[in-house]
Backbone bond lengths (Angstrom), bond angles and torsions (degrees), N, CA, C in turn:
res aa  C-N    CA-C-N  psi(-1)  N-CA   C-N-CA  omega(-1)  CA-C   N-CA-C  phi
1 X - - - 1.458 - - 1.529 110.10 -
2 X 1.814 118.79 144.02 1.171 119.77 -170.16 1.948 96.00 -64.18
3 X 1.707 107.26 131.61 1.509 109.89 166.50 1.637 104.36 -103.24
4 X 1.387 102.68 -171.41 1.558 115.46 171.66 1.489 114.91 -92.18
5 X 1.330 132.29 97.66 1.453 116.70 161.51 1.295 133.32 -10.93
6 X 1.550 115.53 116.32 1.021 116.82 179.15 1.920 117.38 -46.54
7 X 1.507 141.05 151.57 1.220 112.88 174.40 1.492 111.73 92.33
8 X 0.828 115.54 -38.76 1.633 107.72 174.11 1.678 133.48 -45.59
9 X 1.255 105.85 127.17 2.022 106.70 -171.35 1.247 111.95 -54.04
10 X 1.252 120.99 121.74 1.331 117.75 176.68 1.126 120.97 -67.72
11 X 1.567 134.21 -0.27 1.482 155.07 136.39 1.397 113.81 -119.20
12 X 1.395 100.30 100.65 1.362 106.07 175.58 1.508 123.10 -100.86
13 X 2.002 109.91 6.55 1.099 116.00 149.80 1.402 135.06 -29.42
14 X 1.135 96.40 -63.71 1.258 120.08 175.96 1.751 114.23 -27.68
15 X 1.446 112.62 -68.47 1.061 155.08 -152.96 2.395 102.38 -75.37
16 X 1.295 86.76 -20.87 1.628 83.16 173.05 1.227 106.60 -151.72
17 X 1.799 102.95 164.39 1.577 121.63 -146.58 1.422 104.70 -94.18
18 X 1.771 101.40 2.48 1.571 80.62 161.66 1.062 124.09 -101.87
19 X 2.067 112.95 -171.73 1.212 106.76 162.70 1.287 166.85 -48.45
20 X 1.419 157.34 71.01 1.075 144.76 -94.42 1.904 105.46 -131.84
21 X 1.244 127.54 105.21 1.521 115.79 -165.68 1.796 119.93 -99.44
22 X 1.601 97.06 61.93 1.709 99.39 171.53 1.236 123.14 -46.57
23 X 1.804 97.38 -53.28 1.245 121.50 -169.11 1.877 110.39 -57.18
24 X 1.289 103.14 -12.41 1.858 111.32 178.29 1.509 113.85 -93.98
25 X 1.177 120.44 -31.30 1.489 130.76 -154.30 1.695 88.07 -53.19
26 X 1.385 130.10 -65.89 1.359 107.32 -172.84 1.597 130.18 -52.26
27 X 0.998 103.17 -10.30 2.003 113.54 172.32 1.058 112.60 -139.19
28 X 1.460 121.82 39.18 1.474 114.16 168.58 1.820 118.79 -96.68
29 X 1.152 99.45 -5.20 1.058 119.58 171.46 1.720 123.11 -58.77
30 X 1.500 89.87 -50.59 1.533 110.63 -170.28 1.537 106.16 -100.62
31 X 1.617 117.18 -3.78 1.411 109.17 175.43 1.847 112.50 -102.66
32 X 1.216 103.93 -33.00 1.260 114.47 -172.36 1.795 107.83 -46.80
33 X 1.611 114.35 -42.58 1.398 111.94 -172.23 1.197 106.28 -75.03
34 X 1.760 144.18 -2.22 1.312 138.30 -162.07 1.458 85.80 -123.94
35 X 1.181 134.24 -36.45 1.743 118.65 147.92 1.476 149.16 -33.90
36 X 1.569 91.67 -26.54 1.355 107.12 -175.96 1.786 97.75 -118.27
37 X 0.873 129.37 24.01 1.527 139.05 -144.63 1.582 102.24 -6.78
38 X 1.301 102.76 97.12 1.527 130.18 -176.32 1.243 126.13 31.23
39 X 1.287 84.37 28.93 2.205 96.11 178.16 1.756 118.84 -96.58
40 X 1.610 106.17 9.66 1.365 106.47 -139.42 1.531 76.72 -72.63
41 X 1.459 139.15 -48.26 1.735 154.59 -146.08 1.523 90.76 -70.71
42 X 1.534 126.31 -46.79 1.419 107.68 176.78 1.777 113.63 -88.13
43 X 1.087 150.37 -39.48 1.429 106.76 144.66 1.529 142.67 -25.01
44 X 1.064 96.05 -64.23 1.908 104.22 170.22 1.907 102.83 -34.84
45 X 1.620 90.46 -47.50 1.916 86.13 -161.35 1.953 94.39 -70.10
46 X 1.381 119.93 -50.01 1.317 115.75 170.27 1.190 136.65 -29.54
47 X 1.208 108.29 -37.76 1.499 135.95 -162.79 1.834 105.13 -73.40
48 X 1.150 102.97 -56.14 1.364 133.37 -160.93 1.871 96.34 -92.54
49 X 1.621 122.85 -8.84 1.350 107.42 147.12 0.978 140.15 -108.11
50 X 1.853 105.58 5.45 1.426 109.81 164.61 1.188 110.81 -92.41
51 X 1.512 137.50 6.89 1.107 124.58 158.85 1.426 122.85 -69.57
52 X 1.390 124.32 -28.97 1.310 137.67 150.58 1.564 98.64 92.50
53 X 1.472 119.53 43.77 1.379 125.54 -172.85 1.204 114.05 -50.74
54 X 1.674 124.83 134.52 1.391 127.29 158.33 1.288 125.25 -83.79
55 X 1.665 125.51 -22.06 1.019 126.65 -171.16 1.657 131.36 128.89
56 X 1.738 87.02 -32.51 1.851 91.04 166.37 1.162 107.22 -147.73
57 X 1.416 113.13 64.70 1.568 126.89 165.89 1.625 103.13 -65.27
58 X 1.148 117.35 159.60 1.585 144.76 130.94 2.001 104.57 -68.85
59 X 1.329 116.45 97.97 1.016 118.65 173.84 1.756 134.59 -107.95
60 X 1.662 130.44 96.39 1.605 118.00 -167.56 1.506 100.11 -88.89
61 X 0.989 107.37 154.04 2.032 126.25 170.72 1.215 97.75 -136.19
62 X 1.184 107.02 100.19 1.743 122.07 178.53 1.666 97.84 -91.69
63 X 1.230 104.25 131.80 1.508 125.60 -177.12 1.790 117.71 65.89
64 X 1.304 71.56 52.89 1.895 79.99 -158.43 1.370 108.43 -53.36
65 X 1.533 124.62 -23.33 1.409 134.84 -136.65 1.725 136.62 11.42
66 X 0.821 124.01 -70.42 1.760 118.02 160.35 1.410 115.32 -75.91
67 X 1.115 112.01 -35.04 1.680 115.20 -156.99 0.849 162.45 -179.46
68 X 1.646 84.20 -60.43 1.750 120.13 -127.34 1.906 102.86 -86.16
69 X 1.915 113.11 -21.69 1.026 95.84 -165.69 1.464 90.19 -96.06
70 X 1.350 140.52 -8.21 1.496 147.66 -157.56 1.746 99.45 -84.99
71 X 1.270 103.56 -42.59 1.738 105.42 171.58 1.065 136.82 -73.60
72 X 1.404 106.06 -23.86 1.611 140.64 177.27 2.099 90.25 -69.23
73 X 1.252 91.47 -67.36 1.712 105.92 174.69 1.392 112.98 -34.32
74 X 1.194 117.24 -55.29 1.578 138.81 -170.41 1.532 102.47 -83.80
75 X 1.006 118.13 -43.67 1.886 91.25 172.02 1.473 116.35 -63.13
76 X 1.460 124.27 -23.80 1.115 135.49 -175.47 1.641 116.26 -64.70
77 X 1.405 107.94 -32.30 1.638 108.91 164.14 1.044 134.56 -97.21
78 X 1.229 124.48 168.78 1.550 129.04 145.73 1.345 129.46 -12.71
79 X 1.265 129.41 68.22 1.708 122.76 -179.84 1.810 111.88 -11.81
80 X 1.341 94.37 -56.08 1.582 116.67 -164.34 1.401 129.69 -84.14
81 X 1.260 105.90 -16.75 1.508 125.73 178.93 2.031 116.29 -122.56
82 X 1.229 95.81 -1.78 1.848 99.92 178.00 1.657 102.27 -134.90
83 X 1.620 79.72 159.18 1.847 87.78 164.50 1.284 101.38 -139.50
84 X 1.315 134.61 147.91 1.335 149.15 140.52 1.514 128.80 -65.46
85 X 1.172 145.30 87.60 1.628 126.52 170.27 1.085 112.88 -94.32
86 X 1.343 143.72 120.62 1.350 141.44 136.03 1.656 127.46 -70.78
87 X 1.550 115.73 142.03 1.694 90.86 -152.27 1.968 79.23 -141.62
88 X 1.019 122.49 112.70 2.023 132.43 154.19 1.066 106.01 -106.44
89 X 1.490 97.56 154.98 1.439 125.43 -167.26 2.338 88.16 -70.39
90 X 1.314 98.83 -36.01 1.911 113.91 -136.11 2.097 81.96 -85.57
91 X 1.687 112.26 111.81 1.350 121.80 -169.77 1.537 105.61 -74.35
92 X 1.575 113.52 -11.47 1.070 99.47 -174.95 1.796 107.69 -110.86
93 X 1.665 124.11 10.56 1.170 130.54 165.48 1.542 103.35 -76.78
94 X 1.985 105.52 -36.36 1.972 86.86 -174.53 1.159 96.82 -94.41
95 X 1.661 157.40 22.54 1.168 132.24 149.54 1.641 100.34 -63.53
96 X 1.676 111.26 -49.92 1.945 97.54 -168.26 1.449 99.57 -55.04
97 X 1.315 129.29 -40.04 1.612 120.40 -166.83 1.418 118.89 -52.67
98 X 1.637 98.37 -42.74 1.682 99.36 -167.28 1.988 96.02 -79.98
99 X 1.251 110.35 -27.28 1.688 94.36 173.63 1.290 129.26 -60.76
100 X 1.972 106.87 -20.85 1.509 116.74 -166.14 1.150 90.59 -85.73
101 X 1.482 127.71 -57.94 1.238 137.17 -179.17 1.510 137.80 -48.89
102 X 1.532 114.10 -10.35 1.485 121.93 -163.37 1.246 122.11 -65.36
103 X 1.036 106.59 -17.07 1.544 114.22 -176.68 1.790 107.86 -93.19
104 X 1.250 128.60 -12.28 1.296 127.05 162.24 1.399 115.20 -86.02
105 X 1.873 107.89 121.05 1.681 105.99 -178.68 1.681 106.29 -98.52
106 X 1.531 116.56 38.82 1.291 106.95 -164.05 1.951 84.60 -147.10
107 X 1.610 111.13 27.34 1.916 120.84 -173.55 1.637 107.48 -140.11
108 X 0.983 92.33 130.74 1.765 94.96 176.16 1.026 115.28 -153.27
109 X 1.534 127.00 131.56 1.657 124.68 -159.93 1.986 85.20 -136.03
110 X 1.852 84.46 142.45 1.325 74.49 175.63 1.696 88.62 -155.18
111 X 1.756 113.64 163.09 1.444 117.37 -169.08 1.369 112.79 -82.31
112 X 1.103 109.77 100.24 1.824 107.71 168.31 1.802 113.57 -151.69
113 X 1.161 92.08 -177.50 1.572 95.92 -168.50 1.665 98.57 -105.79
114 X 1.372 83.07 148.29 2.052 109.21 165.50 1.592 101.54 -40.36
115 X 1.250 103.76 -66.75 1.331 98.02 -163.84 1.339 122.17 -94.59
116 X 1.061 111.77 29.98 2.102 117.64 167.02 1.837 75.58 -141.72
117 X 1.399 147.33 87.27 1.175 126.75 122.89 1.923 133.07 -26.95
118 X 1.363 101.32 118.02 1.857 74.26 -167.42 1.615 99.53 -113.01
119 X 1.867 119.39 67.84 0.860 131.73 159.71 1.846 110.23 -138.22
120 X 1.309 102.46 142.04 1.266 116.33 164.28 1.524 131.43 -19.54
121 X 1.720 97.25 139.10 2.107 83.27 175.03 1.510 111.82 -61.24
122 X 1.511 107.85 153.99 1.055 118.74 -175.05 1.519 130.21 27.65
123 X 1.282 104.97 70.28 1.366 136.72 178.95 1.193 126.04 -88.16
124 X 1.365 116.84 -21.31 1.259 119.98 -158.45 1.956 107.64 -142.56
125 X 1.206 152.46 106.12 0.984 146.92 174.03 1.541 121.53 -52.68
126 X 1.238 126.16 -16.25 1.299 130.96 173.67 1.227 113.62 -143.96
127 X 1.589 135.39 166.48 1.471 125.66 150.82 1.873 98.69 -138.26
128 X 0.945 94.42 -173.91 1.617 115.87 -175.98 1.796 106.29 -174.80
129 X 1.593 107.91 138.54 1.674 120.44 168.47 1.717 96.22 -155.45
130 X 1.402 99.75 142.63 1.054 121.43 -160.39 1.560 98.17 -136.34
131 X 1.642 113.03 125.18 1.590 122.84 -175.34 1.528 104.89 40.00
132 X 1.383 132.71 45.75 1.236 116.95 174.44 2.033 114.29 -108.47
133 X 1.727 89.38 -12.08 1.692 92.98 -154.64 1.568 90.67 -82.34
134 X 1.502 123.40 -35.27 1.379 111.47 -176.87 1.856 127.90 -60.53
135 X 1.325 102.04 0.20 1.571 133.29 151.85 1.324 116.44 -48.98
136 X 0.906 120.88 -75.33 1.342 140.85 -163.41 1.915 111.17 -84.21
137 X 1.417 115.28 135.70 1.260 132.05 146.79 1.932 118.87 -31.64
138 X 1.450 112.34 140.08 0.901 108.57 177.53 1.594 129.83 -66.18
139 X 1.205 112.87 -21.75 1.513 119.69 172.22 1.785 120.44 -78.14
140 X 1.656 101.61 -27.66 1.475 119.17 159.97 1.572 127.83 -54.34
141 X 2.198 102.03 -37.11 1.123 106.33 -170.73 1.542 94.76 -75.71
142 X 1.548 132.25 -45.15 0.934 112.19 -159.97 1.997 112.50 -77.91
143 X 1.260 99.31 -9.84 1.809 91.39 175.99 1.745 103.16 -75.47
144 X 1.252 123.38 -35.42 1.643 121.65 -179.07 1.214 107.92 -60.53
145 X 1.913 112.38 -28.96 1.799 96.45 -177.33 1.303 122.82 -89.89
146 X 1.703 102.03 -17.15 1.725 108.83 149.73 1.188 144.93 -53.22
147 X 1.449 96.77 -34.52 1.547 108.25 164.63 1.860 113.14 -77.63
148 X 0.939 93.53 -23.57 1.802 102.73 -177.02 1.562 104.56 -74.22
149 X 1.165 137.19 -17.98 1.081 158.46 -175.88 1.551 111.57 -106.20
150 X 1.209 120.23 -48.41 1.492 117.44 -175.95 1.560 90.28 -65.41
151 X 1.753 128.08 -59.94 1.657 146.21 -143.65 1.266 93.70 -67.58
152 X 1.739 146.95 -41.53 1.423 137.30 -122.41 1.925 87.40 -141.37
153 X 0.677 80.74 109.13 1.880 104.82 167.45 1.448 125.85 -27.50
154 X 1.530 143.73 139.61 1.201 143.83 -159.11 1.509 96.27 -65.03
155 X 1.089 113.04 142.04 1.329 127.37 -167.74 1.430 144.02 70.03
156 X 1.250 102.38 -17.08 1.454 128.02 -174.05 1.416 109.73 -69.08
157 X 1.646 111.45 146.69 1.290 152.60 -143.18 2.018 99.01 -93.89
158 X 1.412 123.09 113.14 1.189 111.59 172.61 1.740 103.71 -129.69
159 X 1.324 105.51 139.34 1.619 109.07 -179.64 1.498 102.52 -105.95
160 X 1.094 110.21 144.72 1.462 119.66 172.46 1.803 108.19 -131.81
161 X 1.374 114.77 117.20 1.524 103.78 169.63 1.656 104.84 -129.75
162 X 1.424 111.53 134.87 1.578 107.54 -162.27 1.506 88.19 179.51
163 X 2.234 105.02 146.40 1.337 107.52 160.53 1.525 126.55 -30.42
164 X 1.480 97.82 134.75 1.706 106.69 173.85 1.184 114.15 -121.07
165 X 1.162 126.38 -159.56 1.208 145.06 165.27 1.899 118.34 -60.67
166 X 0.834 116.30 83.93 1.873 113.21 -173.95 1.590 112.18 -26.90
167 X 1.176 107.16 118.66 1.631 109.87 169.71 1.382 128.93 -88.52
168 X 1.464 112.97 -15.25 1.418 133.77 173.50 1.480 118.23 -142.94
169 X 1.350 109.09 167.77 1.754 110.79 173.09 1.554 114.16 -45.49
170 X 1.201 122.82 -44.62 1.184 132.02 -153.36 1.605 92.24 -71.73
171 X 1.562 99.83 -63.28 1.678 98.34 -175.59 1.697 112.13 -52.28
172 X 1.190 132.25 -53.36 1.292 134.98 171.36 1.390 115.56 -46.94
173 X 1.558 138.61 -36.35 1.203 132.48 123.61 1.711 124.56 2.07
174 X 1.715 90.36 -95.30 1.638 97.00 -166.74 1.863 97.17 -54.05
175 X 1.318 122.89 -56.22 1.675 137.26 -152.72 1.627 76.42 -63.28
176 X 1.071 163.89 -147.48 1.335 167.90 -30.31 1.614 78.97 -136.08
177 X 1.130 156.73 -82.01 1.662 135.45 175.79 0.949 117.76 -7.68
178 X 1.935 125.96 -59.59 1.745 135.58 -174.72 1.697 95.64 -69.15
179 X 1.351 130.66 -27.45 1.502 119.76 -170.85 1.672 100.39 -71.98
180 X 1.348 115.36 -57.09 1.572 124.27 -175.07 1.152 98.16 -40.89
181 X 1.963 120.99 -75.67 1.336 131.75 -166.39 1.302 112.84 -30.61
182 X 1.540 118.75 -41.77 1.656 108.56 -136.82 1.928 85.45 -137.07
183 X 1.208 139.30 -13.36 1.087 163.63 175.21 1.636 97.08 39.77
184 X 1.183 94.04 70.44 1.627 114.50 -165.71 1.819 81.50 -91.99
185 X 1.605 123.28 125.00 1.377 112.16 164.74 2.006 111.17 -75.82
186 X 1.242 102.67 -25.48 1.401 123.30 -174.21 1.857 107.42 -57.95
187 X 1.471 96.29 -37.37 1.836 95.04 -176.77 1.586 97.03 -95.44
188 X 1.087 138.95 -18.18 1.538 128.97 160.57 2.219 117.03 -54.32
189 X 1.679 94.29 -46.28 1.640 94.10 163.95 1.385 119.90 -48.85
190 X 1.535 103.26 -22.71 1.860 92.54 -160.02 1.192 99.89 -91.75
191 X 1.882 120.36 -32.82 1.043 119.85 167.91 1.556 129.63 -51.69
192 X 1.004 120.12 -11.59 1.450 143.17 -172.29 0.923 129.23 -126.97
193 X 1.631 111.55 14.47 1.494 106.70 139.52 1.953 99.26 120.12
194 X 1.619 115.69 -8.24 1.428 131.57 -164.21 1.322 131.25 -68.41
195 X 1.643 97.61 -42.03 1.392 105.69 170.29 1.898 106.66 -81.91
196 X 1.855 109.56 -35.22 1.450 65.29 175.18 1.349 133.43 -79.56
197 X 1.589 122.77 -20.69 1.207 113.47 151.92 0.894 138.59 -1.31
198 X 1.686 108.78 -74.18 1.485 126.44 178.21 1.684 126.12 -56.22
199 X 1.541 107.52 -38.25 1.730 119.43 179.80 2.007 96.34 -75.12
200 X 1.467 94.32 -56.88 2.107 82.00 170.97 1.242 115.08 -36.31
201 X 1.474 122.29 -68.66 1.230 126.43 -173.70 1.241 134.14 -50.64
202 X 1.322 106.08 -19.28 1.543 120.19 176.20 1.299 143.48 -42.24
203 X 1.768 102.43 -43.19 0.860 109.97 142.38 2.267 94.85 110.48
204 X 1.568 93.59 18.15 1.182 111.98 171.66 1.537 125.16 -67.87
205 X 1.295 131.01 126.52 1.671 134.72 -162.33 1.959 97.18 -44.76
206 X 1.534 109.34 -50.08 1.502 110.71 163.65 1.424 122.51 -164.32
207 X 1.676 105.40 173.17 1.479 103.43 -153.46 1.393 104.97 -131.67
208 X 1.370 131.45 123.49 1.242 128.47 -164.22 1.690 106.87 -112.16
209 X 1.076 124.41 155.78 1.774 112.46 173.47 1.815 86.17 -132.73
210 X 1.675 110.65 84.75 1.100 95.31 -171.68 1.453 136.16 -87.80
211 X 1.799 102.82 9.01 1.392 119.43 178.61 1.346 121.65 -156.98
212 X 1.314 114.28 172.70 1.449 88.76 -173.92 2.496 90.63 -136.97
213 X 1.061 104.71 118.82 1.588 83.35 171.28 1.469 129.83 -124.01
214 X 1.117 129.46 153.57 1.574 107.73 -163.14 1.442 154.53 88.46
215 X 1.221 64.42 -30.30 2.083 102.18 -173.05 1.256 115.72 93.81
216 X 1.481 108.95 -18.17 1.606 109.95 177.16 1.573 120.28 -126.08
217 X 1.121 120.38 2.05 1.524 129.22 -169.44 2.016 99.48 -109.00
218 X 1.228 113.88 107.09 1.481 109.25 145.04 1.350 148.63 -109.69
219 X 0.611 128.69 -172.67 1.580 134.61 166.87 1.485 136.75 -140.31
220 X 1.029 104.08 129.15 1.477 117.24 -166.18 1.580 114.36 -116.94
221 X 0.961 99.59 133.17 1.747 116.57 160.61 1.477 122.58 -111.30
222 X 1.480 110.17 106.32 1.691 118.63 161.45 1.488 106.45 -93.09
223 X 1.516 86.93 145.79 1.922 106.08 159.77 1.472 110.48 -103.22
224 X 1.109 110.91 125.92 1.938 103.43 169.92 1.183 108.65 -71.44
């Protein structure tokens, strides 16, 4: 089963240029669903059926932040035959995870970055991250999808759901609103076309854009 590298920063915030949300972990809980205007539970549920779980995957959730979709993940398997890791840069998103999570012996969240994964090639049979890439710098997105690719096994199933490119007024609305609000330069790339760039370029066996919600939220499915 994928472990934690020995050696790893116990704040590895610190340590990269992206965004990192400590300062949220106590209300991220209660903000995230008025962000997504109460859609956040059906992504999560989407997410977790294009992975097409059997039951005793090796499972990563990169930028997991609290948890919430890694536990959701983990009731879904085998206690005894799967593991779940969810892994953020932000030390005080995996303290809430491992409190939500404690009672699953088949979940393990631990602090590290997208782009230094500190587990083995092909470690993991699937991954999934959800709103995490509009975080991150464009040269960041593409080292996390390298590592997402080096970490997750030949053939294996990766979901990505995160700001896109606006498909309508409405979406160009909310997507250029969250840029002003939060003057994130990182969610203006996505708006413009950056992250998908970056997942094309990757260099993934294939690339799906299998939905579109909002006008600005998609989702994607790679195969390694």
């Amino acid at each position: 089963m994928p472990a934690k590298a020995q050696g790893q920063d116990s704040n590895p915030a610190r340590l990269t240029t992206g965004r990192t949300l400590d300062h949220a972990a106590p209300v991220y809980d209660l903000l995230a669903p008025l962000m997504t205007f109460g859609l956040e539970r059906g992504y999560r549920r989407r997410a977790r059926n294009l992975l097409q779980l059997q039951g005793d995957e090796q499972v990563l959730d990169v930028g997991c932040g609290t948890g919430t979709l890694s536990r959701e993940i983990a009731w879904d398997l085998d206690p005894q035959r799967s593991k779940v890791v969810g892994v953020d840069a932000a030390a005080a998103m995996i303290e809430v995870a491992r409190r939500k999570g404690s009672a699953l012996v088949n979940l393990q969240f631990d602090a590290a970055l997208a782009e230094q994964l500190p587990y083995d090639d092909h470690a993991f049979d699937c991954a999934v991250s959800t709103f995490f890439f509009h975080h991150i710098e464009f040269a960041l997105k593409q080292r996390a999808l390298a590592e997402l690719r080096r970490t997750v096994k030949p053939g294996g199933r990766i979901v990505i759901v995160d700001v896109d490119v606006p498909s309508n007024p409405f979406g160009a609305l909310c997507a250029w609103s969250g840029y002003l609000l939060f003057r994130q330069e990182e969610i203006r790339e996505n708006i413009r076309g950056r992250l998908r760039q970056a997942i094309y370029g990757a260099g993934f066996a294939s690339v799906q854009l299998v939905s579109r919600h909002s006008g600005y939220i998609s989702i994607f499915l790679l195969h390694n």
